[in-house]
C-alpha positions in Angstrom: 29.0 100.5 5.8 29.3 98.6 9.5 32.2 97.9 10.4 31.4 94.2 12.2 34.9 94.0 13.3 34.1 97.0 15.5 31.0 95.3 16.9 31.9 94.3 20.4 29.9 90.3 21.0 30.0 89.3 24.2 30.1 85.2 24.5 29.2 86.0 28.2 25.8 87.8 26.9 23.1 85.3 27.5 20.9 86.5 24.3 23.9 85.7 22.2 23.8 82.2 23.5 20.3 81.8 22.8 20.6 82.9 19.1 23.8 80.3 18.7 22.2 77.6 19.7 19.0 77.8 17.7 21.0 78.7 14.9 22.7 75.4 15.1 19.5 73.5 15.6 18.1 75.4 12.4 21.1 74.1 10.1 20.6 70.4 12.0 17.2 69.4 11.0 17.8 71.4 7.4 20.4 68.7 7.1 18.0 66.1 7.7 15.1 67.1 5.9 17.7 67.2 2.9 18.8 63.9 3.7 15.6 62.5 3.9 14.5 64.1 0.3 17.8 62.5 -1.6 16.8 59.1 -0.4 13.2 59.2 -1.2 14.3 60.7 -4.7 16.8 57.7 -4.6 14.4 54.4 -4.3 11.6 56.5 -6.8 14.1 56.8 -9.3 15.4 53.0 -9.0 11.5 52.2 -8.9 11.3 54.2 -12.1 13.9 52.2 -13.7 13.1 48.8 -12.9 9.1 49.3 -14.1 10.7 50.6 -17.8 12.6 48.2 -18.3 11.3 44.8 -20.3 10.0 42.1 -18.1 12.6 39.3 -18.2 11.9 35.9 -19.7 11.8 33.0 -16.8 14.4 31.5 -16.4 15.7 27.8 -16.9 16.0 26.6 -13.6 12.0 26.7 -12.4 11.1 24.7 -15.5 11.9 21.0 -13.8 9.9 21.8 -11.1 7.2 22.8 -13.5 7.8 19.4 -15.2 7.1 17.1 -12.2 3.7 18.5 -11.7 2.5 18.5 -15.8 2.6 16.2 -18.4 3.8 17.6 -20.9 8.1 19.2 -20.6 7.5 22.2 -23.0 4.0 23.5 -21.9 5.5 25.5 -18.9 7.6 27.5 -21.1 5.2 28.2 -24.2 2.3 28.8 -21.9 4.7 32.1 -20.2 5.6 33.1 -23.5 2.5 33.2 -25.2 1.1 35.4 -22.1 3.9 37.5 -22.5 3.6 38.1 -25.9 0.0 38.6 -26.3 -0.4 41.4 -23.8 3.0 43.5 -23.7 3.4 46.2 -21.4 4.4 49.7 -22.8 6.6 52.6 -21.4 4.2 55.3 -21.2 1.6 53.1 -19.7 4.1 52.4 -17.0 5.0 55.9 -16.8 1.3 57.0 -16.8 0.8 54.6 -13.6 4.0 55.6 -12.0 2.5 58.8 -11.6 -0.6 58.1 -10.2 0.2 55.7 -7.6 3.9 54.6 -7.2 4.6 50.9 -7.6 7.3 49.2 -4.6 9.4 46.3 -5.3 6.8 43.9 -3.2 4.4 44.9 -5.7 6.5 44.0 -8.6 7.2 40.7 -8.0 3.9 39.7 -7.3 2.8 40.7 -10.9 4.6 37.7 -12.5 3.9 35.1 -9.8 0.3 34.3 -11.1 1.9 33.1 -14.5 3.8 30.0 -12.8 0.3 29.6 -10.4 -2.1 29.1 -13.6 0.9 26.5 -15.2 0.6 24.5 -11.9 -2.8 24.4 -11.3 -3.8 23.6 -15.2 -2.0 19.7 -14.5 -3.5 17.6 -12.3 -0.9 16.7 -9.8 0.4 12.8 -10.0 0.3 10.2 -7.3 3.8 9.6 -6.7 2.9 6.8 -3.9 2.7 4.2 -6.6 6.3 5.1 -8.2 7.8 2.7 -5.8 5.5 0.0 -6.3 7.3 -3.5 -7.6 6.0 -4.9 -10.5 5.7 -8.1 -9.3 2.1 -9.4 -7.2 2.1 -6.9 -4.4 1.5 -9.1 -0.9 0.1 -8.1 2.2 1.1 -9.6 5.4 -0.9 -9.3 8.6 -0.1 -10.7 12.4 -3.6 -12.3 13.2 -4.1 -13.7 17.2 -6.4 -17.0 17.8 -9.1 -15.7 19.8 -9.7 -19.0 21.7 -5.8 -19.5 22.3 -3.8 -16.8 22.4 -0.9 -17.8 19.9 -0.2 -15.2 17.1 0.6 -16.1 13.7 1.0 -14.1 10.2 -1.5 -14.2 7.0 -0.2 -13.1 4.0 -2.9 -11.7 1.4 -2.8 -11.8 -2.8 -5.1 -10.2 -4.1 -6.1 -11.3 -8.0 -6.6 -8.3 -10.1 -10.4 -8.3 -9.6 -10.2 -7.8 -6.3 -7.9 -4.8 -6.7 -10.3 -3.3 -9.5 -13.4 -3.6 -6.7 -11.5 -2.0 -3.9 -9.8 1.0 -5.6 -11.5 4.4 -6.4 -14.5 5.0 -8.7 -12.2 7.7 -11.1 -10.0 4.4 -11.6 -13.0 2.4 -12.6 -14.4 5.0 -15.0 -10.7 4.8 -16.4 -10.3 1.1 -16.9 -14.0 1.2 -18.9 -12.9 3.9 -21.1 -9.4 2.2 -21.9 -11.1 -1.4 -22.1 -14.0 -0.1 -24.4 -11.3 1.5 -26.7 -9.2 -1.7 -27.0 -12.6 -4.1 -27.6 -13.7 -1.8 -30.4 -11.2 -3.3 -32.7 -11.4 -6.4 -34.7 -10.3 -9.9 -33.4 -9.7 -8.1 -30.6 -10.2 -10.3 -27.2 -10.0 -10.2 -23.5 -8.6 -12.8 -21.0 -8.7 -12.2 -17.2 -6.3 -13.9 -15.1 -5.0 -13.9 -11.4 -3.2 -10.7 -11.6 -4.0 -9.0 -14.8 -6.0 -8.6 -17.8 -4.7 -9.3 -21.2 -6.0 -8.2 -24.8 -4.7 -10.1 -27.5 -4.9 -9.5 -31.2 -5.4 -13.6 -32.2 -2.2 -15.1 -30.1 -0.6 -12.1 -30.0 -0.8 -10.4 -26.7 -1.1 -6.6 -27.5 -2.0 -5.3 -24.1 -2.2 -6.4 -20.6 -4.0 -4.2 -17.6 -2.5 -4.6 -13.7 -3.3 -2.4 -10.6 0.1 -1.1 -9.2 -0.7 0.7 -5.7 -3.7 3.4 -6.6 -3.3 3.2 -9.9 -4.1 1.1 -12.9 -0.9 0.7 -15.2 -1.6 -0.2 -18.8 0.8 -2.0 -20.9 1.2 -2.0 -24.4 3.3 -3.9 -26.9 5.1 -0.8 -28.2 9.0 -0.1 -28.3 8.9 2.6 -24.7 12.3 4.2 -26.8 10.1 5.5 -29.4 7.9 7.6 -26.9 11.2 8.6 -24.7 11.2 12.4 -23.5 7.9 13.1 -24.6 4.8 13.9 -22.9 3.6 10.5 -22.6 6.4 9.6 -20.0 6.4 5.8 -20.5 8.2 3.5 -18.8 10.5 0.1 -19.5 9.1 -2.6 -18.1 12.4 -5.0 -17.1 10.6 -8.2 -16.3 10.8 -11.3 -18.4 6.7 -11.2 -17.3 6.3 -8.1 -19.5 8.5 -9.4 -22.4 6.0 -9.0 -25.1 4.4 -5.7 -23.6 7.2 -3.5 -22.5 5.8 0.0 -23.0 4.1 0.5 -19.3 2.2 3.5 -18.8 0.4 4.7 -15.3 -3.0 6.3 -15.8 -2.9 8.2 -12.7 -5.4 11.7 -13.8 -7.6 12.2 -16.5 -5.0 13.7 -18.9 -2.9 10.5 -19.0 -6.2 9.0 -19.3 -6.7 10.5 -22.7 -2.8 10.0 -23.3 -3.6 6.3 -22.7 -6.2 6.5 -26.1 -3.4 8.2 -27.8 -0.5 4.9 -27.0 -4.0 2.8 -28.5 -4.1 4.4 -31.9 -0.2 3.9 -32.0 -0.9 0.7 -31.1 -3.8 -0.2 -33.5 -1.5 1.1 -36.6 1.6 -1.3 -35.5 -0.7 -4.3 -35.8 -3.4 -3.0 -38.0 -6.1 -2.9 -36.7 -9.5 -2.2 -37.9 -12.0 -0.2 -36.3 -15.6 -1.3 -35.6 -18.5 0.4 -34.1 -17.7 2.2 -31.0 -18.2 -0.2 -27.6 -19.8 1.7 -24.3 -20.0 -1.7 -21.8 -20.1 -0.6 -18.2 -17.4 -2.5 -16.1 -18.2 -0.9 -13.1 -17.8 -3.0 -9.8 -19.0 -2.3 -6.7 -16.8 -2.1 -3.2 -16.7 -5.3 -1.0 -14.4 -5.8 2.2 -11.6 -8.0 2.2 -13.7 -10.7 4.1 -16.1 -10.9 1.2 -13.9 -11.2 -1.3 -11.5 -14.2 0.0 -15.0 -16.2 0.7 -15.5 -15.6 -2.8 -12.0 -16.5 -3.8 -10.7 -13.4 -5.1 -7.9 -13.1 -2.2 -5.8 -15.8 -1.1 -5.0 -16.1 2.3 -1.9 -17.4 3.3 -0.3 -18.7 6.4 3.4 -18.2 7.5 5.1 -19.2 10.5 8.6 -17.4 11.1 9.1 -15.9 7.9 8.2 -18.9 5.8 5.3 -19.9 4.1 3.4 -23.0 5.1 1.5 -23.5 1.8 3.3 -22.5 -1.4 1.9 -20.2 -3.2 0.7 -20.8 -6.8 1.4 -18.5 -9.9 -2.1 -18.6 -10.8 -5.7 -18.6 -9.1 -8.4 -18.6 -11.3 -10.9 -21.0 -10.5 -12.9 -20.5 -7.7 -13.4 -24.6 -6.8 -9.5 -24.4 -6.4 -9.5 -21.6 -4.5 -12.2 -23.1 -2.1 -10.3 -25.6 -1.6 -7.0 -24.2 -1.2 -8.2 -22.1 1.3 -9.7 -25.0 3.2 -6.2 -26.6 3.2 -4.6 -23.1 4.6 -7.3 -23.4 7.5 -6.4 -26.9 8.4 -2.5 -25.0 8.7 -3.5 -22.8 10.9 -4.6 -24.9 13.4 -1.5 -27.1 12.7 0.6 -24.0 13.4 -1.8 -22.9 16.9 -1.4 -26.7 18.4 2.5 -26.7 17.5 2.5 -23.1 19.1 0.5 -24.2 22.2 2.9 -27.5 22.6 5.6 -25.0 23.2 3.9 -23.1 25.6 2.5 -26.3 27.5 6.3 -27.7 27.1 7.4 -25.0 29.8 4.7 -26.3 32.2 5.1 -30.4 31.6 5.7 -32.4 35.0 7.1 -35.8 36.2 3.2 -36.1 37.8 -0.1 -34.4 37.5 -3.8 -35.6 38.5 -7.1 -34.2 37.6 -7.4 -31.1 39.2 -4.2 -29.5 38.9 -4.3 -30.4 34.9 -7.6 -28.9 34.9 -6.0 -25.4 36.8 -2.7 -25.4 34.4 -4.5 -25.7 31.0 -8.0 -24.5 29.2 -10.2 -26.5 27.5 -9.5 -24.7 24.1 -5.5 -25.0 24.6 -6.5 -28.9 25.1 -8.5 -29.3 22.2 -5.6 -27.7 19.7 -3.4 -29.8 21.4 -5.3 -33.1 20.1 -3.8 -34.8 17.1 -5.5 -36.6 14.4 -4.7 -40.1 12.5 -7.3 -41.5 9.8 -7.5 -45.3 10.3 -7.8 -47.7 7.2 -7.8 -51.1 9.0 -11.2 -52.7 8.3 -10.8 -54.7 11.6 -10.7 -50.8 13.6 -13.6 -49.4 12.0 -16.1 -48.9 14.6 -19.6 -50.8 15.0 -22.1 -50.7 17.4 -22.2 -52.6 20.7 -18.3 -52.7 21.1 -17.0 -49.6 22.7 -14.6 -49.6 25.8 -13.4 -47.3 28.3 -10.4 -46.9 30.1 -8.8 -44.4 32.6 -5.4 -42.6 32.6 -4.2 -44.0 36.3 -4.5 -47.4 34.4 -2.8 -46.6 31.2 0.0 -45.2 33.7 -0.1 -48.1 36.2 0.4 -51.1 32.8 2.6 -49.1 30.2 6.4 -47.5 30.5 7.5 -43.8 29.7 7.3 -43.3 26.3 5.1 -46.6 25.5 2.2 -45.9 22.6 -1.1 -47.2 24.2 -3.2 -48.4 20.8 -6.5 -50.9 20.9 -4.3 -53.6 20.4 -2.1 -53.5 23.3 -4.8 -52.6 25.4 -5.9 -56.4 24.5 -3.0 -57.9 25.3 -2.8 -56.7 28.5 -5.8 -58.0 29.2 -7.3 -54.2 30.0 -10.1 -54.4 26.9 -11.7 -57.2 26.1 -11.4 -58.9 22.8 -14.5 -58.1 21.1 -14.3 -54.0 21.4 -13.8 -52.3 18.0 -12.6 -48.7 19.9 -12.7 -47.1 23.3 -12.3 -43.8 24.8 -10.0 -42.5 27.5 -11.2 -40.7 30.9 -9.7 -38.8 33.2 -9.3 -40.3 36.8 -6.7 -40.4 39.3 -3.0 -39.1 38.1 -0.3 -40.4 35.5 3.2 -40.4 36.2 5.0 -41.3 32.7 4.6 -39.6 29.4 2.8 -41.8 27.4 1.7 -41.7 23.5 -1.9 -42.6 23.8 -4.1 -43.8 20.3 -7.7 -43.4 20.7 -11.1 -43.1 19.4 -12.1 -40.9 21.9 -10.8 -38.5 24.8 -12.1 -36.4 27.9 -10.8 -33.0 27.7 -9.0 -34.1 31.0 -7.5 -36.7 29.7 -5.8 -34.8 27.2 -4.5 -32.4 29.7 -3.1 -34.9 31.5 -1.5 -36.6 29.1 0.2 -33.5 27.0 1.4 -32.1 30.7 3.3 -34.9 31.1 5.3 -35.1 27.9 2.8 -37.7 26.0 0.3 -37.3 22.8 -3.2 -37.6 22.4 -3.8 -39.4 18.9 -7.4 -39.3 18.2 -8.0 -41.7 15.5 -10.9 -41.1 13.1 
């Protein structure tokens, strides 16, 4: 046997150095390439582990989401279930695929995402835009600007239900013919349309009542909404005193509530008893007009505010169209009352002790000048015009014979000996200047007249 003790090494000898050292390198990556094999045994064994064991239930806290999106709470839940129970997933099957191709955590998880995807995309998704939507008449307000003048001034819009039915979507129109059909094929079953809804009434008994809230049309029925509370119908209290008799409001916003809808009118037809007739398939359908078209045809109401408050007072109901014509008519005549006192102000700021032809002509337009005129109806037999007995006179006149603030009528014009006695009306012209402010009454007026006589702090009456 060697003795290695009597072996002489020599730490000085370079070929012992060299075998060291590569030694030492040997044992270093050794210990790495062990290293590296635990680990990779590591993460195939915990892969191995979490494949065998039973895929967990979902849990509670995704199913509210779930519930926002579908109609019904407890489809979510039975939907996963039922998948779940249907196909199970054995051991050796995982085991048999664990061999041929190993499975990562990534891939895992993405196996049971497609189960929530094919809940979601079953429900049509609801318009939440009309959630927020009073239940009162919704009003539109709009800042309109008087091409001719200038002066701004806000219209406020109500639309009647009719004109919300044309304008909204062709999927709400196929829904309100469905719904109205199934309601009209009872007996003694009736419709009424109104300003801002539709009502169906069993006799005197209102039953149901149609309104367009936002996008969607909201039906409501005279059912108690406690009895249909956290079910898939999701109805809603109305709290108005309007809605007293139908309370039970329900927002048809996709086909599914659609068919819901049908559902609320069988409930419906048992509370009151009604009987079924033959089946009714009327077309309602309505084409799309612009807003224009339907105010000429009295289906929105304009009206006119001036600093937050309304000039015409709004009625509760609009259903005839001759009202409506002339309502309208009457809110036209307002807004030209509200453009003339709107230019007063602004010609106020430019008003002068003295001003002649010319420099009136330079300060105002001819369209400011014709708002500014004001109107008076005359009922005196004697003032009534006739033929052969018109006068004329001009402003430096009127300025020369009457004091500041004075009102210059037919009368005193007679008096002063500036008409003679036999004229019946006159008109007012424009020459020289006026120095006084002077509230002139008149049967006619030059539009430089008018300037004149508004610049300087008076009133052109026209009297007709």
């Amino acid at each position: 046997m060697i003795n290695l003790l009597d072996i002489n090494f020599s730490l000085n000898d370079k070929t012992t150095q060299i075998i060291l050292i590569c030694v030492l390198v040997a044992l270093v990556v050794l210990f790495a390439v062990l290293s590296i094999v635990i680990v990779v045994l590591k993460k195939r064994k915990s892969a191995v582990k979490e494949i065998s064991e039973p895929v967990p239930e979902p849990e509670a806290d995704p199913v509210p989401e779930i519930e926002t999106q579908s109609e019904p709470a407890s489809l979510p839940v039975a939907k996963i279930k039922t998948e779940q129970e249907s196909e199970p997933v054995s051991e050796p099957e995982i085991k048999t695929e664990q061999e041929s191709e190993p499975v990562s955590e990534s891939e895992t998880k993405t196996e049971q995402e497609p189960v929530v995807v094919s809940v979601n995309t079953e429900e049509e998704e609801d318009d939440e835009e009309d959630v927020n939507v009073p239940e009162e008449e919704e009003v539109v307000e709009e800042v309109r600007v008087d091409e001719k003048t200038g002066v701004s001034f806000v219209v406020r819009y109500r639309k009647s239900f009719t004109a919300k039915y044309i304008q909204s979507s062709d999927v709400n129109k196929s829904y309100y013919t469905m719904l109205k059909n199934a309601l009209l094929s009872y007996k003694k079953v009736r419709t009424r349309l109104g300003w801002g809804q539709e009502n169906f009434n069993f006799g005197r008994v209102n039953i149901a009542r149609f309104t367009m809230r936002g996008k969607s049309l909201c039906v409501y029925f005279a059912l108690n909404p406690d009895d249909y509370a956290e079910t898939k119908y999701k109805v809603e209290r109305s709290e108005s005193k309007k809605y007293e008799a139908v309370p039970c409001m329900y927002r048809i916003k996709n086909r599914r509530r659609a068919k819901y809808a049908l559902d609320l009118i069988s409930a419906l037809a048992e509370k009151f008893g009604l009987i079924k007739t033959e089946d009714v398939n009327d077309d309602y359908y309505l084409p799309y007009e612009e807003t224009q078209a339907l105010i000429d045809r009295g289906l929105i109401k304009e009206t006119i505010l001036k600093k937050g408050e309304e000039l015409i007072p709004e009625e509760e109901t609009f259903e005839e169209t001759a009202v409506a014509e002339v309502e309208i008519q009457y809110e036209k005549e307002a807004v030209k009352e509200l453009i003339r006192q709107q230019s007063f102000e602004e010609v106020k700021e430019k008003q002068r002790e003295e001003v002649n032809v010319s420099e009136a002509d330079e300060i105002i337009t001819d369209e400011v000048a014709t708002v500014l005129i004001e109107f008076r109806r005359n009922t005196k037999r004697e003032g009534r015009v006739s033929s052969g007995k018109k006068g004329i006179i001009n402003i430096d006149e009127l300025s020369e014979n009457f004091e500041s603030g004075e009102t210059v009528t037919l009368e005193s014009l007679k008096e002063k000996k500036l008409l003679k006695s036999n004229v019946a009306a006159f008109k007012v012209l424009a020459r020289g200047s006026i120095t006084k402010p002077l509230i002139v009454e008149a049967n006619e007026f030059s539009i430089e007249a008018v300037k004149m006589i508004v610049l300087t702090g008076g009133r052109a009456i026209k009297i007709k």
